[in-house]
C-alpha positions as CSV (number, residue, x, y, z in Angstrom):
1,X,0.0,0.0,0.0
2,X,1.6,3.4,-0.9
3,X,2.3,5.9,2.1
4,X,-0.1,8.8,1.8
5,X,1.1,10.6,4.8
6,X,4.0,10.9,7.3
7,X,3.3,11.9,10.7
8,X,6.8,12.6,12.5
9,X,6.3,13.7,16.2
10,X,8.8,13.8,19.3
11,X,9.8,15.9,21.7
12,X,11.0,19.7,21.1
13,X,14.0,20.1,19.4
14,X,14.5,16.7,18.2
15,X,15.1,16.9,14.4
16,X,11.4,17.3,13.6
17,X,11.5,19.9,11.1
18,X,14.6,18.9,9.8
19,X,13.7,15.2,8.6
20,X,10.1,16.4,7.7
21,X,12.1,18.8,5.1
22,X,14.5,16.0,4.3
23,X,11.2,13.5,3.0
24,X,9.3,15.4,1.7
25,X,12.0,16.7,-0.8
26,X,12.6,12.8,-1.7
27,X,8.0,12.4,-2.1
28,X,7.8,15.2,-3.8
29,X,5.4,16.4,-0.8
30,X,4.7,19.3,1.4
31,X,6.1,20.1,4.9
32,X,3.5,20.8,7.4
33,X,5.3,22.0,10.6
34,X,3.7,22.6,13.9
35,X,5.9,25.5,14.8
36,X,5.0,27.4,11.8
37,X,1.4,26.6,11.8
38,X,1.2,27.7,14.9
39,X,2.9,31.0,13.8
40,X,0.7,31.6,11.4
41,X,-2.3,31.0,13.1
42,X,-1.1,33.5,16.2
43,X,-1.2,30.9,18.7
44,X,0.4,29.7,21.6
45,X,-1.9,28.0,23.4
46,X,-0.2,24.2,25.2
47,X,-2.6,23.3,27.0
48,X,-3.9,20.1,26.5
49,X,-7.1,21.4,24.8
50,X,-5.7,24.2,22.6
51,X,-2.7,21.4,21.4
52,X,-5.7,19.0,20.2
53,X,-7.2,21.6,18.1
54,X,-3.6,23.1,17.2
55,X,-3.3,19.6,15.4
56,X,-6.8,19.3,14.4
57,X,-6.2,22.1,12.5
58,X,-3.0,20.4,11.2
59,X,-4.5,17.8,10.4
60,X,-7.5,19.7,8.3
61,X,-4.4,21.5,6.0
62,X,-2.5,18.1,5.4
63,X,-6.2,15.9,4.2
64,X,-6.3,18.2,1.5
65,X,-3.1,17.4,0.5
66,X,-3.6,14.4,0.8
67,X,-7.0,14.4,-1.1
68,X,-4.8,16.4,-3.9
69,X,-2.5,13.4,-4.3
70,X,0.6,15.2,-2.5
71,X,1.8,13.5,0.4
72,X,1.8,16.0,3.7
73,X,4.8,15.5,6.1
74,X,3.7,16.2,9.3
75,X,6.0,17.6,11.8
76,X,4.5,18.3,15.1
77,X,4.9,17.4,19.0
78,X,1.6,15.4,19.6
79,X,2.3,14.6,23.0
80,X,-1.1,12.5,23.2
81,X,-0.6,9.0,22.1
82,X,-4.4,8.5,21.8
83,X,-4.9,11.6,20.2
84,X,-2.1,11.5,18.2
85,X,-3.6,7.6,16.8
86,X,-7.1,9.3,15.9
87,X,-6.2,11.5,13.7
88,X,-3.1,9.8,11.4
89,X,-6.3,7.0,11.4
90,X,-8.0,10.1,9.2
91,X,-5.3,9.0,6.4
92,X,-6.0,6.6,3.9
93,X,-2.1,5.1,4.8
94,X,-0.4,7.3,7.6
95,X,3.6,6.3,8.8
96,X,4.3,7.3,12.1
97,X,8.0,8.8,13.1
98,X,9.1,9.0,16.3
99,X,12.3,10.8,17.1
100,X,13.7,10.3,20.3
101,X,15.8,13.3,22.1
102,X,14.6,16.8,22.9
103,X,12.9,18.4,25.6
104,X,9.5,18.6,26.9
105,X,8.3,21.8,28.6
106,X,8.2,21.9,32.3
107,X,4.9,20.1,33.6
108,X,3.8,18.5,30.3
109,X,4.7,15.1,29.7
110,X,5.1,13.0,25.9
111,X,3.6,9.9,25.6
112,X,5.6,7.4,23.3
């Protein structure tokens, strides 16, 4: 089955961005980064709640990439195993990356 999406997630500061960049350059795809999403959208919200819809909203720009036929490259900490397994389960074929390394802010925790 052909990959339609990568999901790469880990802590801050591990390599994210960096290997998101690095595939999709070899798919032909389109980077969407958590950091610059975020950016864009003016928000720094970590709680638990605005995180969710932080990658709701991720999610939402990469399907229709996906729906397009171009594969998104999803760089994001999704600290939320659960969460995290809903929505790549929105792709028709979602890999999952997890880089090890980094750091978490102070009283959040990363589920691997």
């Amino acid at each position: 089955m052909r990959i339609t999406a990568f999901w790469i997630t880990g802590r801050s500061g591990a390599g994210k961005t960096t290997l998101a960049e690095k595939i999709a350059a070899q798919v032909e795809g389109v980077v969407i980064d958590g950091e610059k999403v975020r950016k864009d959208f003016n928000d720094d919200d970590f709680s638990p709640a605005g995180s969710r819809h932080h990658i709701e909203r991720m999610v939402r720009m990469a399907l229709n990439h996906e729906r397009l036929g171009i594969i998104p490259v999803i760089a994001v900490v999704s600290r939320e195993k659960r969460f995290r397994k809903t929505m790549q389960s929105r792709f028709k074929n979602c890999v999952e990356i997890q880089l090890k390394g980094g750091t978490m802010w102070e009283g959040l925790e990363y589920e691997d």
